[in-house]
Backbone as CSV, one residue per row, in Angstrom:
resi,resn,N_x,N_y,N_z,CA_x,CA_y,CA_z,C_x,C_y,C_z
1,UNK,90.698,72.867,109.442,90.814,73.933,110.410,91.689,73.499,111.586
2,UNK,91.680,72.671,111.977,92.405,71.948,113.192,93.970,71.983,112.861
3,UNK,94.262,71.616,111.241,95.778,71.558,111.161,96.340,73.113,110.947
4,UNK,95.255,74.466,110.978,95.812,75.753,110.948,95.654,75.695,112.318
5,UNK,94.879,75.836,113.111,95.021,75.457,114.712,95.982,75.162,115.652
6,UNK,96.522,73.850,114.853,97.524,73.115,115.899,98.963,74.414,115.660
7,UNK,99.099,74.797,114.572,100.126,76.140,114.162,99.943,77.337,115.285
8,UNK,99.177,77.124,116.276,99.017,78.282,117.179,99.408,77.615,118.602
9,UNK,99.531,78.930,119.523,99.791,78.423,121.269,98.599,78.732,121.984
10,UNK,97.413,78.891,121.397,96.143,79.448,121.942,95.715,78.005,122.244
11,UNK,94.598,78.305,123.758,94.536,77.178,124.550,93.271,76.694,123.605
12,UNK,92.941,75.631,123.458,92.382,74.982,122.695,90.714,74.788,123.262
13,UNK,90.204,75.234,124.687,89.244,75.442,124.929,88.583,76.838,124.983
14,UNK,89.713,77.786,124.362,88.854,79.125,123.759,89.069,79.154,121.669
15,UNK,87.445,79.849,121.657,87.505,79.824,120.394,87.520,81.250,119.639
16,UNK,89.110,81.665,119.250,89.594,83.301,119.040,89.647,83.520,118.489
17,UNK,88.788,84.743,118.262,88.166,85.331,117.088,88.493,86.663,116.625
18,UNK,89.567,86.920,117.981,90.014,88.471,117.595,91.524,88.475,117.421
19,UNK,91.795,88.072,116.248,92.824,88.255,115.746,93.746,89.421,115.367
20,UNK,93.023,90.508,114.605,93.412,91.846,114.766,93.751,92.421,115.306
21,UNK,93.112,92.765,116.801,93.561,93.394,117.866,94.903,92.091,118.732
22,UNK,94.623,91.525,119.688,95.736,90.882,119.723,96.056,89.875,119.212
23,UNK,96.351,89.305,118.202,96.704,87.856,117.465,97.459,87.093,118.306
24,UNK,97.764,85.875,118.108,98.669,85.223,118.246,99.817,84.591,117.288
25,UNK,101.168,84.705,117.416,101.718,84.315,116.022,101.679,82.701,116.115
26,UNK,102.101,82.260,114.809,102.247,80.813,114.756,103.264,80.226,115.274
27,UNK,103.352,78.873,115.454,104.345,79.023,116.259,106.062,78.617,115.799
28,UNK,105.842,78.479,114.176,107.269,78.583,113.673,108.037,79.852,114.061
29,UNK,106.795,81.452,114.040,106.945,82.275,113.941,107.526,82.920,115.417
30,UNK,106.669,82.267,116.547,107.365,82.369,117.607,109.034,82.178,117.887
31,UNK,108.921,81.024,117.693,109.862,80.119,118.044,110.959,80.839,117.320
32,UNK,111.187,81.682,116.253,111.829,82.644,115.861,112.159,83.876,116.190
33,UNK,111.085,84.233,116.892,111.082,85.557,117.720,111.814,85.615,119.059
34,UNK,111.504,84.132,119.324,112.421,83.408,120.778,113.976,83.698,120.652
35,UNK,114.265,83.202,119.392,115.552,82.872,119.091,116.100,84.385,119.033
36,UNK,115.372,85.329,118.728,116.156,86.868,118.040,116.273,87.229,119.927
37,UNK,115.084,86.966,120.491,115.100,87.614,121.952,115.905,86.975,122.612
38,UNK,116.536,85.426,122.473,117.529,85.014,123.645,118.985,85.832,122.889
39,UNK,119.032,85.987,121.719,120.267,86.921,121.129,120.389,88.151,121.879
40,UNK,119.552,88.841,121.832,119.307,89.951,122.457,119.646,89.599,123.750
41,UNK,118.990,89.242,124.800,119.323,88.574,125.964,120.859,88.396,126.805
42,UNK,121.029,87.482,125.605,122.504,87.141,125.962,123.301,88.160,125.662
43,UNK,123.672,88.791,125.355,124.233,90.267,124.702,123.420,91.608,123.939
44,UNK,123.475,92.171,125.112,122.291,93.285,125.025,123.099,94.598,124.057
45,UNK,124.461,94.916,124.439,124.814,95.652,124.038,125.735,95.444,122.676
46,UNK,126.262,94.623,123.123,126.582,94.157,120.963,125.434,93.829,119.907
47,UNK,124.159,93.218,121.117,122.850,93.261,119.724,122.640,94.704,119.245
48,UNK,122.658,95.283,119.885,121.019,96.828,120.025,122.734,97.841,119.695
49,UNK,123.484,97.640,119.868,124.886,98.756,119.500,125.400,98.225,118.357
50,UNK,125.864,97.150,117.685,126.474,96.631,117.118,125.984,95.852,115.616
51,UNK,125.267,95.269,115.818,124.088,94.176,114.713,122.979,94.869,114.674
52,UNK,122.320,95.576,115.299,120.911,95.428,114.946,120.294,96.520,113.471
53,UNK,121.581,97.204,113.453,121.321,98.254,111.836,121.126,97.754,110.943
54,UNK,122.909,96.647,110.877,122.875,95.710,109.925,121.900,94.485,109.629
55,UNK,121.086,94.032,110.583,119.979,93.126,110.661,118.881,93.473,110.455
56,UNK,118.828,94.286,110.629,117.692,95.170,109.883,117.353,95.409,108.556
57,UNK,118.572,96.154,108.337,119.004,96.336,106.948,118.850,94.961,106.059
58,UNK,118.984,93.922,106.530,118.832,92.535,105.675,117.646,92.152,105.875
59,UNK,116.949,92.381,106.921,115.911,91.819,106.694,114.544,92.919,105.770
60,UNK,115.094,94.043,105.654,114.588,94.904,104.741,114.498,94.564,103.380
61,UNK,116.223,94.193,103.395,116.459,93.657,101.712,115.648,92.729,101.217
62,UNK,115.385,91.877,102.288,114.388,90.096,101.861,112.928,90.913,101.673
63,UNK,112.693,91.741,102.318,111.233,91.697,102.542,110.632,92.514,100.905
64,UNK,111.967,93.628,100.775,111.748,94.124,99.375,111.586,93.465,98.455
65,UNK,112.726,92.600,98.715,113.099,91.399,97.470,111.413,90.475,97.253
66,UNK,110.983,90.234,98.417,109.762,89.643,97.899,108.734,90.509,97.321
67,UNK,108.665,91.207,98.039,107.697,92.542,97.373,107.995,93.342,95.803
68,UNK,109.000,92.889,95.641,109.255,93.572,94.109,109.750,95.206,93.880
69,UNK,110.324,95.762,95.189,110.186,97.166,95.903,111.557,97.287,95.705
70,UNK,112.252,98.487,95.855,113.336,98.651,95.968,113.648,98.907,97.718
71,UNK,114.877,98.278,98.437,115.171,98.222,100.049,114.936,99.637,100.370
72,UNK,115.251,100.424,99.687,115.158,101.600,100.281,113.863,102.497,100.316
73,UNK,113.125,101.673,99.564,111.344,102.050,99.816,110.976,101.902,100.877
74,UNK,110.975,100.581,101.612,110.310,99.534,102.594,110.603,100.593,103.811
75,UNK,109.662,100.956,104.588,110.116,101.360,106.053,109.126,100.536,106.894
76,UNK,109.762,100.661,108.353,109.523,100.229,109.571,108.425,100.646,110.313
77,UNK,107.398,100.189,110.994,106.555,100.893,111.958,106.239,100.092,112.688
78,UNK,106.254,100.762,114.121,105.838,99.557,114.927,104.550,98.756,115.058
79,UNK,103.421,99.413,114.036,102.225,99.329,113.848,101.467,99.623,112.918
80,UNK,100.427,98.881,112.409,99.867,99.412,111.153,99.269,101.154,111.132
81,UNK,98.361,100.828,112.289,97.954,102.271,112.633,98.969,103.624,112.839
82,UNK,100.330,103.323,113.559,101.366,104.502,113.143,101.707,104.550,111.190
83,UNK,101.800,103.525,110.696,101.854,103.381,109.535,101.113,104.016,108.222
84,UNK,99.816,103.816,108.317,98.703,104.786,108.440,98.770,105.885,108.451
85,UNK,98.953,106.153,109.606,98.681,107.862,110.190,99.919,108.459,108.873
86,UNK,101.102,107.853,109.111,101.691,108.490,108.525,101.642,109.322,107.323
87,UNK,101.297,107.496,106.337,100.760,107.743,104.329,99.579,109.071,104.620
88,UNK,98.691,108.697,105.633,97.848,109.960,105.253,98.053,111.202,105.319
89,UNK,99.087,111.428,106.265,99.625,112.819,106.634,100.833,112.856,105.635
90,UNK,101.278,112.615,104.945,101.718,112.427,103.751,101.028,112.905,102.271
91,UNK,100.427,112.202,102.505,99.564,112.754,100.711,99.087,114.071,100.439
92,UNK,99.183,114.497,99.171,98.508,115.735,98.531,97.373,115.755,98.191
93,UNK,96.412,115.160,98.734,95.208,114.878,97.653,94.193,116.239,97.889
94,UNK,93.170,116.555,96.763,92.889,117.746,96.533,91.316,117.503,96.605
95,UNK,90.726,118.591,97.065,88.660,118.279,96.680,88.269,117.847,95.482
96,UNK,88.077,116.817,96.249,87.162,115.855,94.926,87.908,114.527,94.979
97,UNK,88.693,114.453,95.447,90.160,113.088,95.372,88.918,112.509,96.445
98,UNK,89.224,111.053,96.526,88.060,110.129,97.095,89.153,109.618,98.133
99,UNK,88.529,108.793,99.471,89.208,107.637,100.213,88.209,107.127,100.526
100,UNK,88.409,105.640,99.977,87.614,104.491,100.000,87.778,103.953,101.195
101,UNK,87.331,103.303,102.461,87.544,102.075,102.942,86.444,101.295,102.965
102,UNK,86.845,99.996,103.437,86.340,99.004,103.373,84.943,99.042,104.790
103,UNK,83.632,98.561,104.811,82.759,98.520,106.174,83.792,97.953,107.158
104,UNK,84.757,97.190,107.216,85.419,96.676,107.951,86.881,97.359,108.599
105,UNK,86.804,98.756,108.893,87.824,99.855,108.967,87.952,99.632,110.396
106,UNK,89.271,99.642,110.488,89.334,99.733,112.264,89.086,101.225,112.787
107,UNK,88.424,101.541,113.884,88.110,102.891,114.059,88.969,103.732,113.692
108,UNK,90.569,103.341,114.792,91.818,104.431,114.548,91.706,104.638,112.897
109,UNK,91.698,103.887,112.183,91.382,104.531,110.537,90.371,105.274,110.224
110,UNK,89.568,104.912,110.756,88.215,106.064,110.029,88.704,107.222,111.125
111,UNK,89.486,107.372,112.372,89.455,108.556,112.739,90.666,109.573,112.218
112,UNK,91.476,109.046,111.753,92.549,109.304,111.274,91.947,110.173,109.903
113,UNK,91.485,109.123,108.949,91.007,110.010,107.678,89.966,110.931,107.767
114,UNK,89.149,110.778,109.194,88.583,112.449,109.266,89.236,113.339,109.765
115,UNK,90.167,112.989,110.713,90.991,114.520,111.341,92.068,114.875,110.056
116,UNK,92.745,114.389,109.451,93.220,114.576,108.533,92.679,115.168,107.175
117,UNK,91.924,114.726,106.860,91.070,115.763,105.407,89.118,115.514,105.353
118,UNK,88.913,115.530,107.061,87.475,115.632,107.440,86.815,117.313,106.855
119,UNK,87.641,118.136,106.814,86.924,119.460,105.691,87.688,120.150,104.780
120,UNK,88.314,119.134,104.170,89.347,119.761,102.901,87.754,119.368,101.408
121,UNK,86.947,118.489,101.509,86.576,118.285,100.551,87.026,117.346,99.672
122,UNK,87.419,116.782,100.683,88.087,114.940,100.008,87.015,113.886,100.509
123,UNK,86.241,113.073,99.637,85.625,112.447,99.821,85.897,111.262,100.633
124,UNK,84.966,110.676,101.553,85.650,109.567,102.636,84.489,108.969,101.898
125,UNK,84.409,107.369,101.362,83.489,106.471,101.375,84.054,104.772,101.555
126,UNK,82.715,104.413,101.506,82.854,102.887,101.920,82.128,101.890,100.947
127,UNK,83.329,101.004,101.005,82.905,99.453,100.392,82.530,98.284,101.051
128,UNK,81.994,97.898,100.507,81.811,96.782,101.437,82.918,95.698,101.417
129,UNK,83.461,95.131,102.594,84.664,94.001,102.437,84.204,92.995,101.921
130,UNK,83.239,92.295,101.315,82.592,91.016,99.901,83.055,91.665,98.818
131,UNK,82.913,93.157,98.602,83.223,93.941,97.120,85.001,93.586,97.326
132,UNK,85.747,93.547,98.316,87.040,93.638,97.890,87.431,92.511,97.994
133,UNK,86.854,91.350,98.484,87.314,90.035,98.218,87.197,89.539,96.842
134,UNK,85.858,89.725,96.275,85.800,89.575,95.413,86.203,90.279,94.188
135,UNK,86.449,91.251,94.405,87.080,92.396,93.627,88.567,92.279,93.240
136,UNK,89.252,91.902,93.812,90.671,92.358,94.267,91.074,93.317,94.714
137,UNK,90.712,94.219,95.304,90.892,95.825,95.541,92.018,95.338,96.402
138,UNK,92.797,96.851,96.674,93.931,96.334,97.579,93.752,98.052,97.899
139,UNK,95.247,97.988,99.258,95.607,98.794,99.337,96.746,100.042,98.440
140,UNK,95.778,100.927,98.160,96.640,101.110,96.477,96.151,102.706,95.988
141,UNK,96.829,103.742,95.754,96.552,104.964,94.974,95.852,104.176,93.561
142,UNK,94.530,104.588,93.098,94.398,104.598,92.318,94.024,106.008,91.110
143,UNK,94.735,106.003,90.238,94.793,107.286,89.719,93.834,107.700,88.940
144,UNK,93.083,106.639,88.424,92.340,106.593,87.188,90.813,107.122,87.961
145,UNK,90.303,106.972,89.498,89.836,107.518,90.328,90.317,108.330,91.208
146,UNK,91.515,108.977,91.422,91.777,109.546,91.958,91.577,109.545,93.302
147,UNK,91.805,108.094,93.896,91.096,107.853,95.167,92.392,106.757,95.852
148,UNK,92.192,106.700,96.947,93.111,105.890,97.610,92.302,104.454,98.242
149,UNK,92.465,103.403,98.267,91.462,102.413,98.482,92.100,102.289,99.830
150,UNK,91.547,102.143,100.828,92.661,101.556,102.039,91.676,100.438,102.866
151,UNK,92.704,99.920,103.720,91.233,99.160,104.595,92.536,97.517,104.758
152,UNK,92.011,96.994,105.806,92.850,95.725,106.041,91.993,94.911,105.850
153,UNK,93.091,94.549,104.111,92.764,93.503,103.824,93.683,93.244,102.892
154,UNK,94.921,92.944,103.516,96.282,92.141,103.418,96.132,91.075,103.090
155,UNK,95.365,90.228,104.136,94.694,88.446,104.514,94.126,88.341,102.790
156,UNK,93.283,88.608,102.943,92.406,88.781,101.219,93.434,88.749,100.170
157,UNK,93.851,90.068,100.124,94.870,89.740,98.908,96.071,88.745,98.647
158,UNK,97.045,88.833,99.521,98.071,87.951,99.565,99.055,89.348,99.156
159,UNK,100.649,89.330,99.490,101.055,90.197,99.423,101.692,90.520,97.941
160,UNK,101.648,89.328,97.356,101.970,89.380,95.671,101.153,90.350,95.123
161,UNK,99.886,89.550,95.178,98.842,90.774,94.477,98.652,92.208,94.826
162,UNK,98.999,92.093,95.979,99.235,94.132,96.468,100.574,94.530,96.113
163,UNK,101.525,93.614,96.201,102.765,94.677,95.625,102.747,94.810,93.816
164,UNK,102.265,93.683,93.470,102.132,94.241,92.290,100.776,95.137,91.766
165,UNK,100.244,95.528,92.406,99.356,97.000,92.594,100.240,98.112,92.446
166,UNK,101.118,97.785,94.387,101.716,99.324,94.411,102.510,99.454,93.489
167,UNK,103.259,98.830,92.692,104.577,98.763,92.014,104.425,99.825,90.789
168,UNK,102.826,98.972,90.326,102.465,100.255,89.204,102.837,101.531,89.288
169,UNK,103.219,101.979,88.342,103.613,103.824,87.971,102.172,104.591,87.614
């Protein structure tokens, strides 16, 4: 535990437990984020006018490329929860179609999937997060239930095993 530890900038006499809400990144991960922001910095208007479509655009390509997705699938959000909101306000699903989450739902999700199809007659239920560790469940349409599994638990799966979920036809 100490050598995932020392990978962080969190002061070492608090012990943080809320990762979700504000995390801290690691600090390869920083130290990368540093580097994109002194770019930015130093040239504000050739980054954000000039590069930043195209940098984007590549870093789309990598992220597909690992995911097994085609680039032009992958979109942007500044947040899981805008992300979210979206797929749900998105879908067709009909009475009787299920949405699973996990006991471990961040509120904005459980409020989202009731204002969204809270009296269409789409079932909202819950798993327990032990059932999806141990399970493999992911985030994933499943058709064969006609239900959408959702719930964060990215960490759990690893992102191999969920893209090759979504990938399925």
């Amino acid at each position: 535990m100490d050598s995932l530890r020392s990978l962080f900038l969190l002061d070492s006499d608090v012990t943080f437990l809320n990762h979700g809400s504000f995390g801290a990144c690691p600090r390869p991960v920083f130290e990368e984020y540093q580097h994109w922001q002194r770019e930015l910095e130093s040239r504000p208007v050739e980054f954000l006018g000039r590069r930043a479509t195209a940098l984007m655009a590549e870093a789309r390509a990598v992220l597909a490329a690992y995911l097994g997705a085609p680039a032009g699938d992958v979109v942007y959000f500044p947040n899981p929860t805008t992300a979210v909101n979206m797929a749900a306000h998105s879908l067709r699903l009909q009475p009787g179609d299920e949405i699973l989450t996990t006991d471990h739902e961040y509120g904005a999700m459980d409020r989202t999937w009731k204002v969204v199809y809270g009296n269409t007659g789409i079932v909202h239920g819950r798993m327990s997060q032990m059932a999806v560790r141990t399970q493999g469940v992911g985030v994933f349409i499943c058709p064969a239930r006609s239900a959408i599994v959702a719930g964060a638990v990215g960490g759990q799966l690893g992102v191999e095993r969920c893209g090759g979920v979504c990938a399925q036809p």
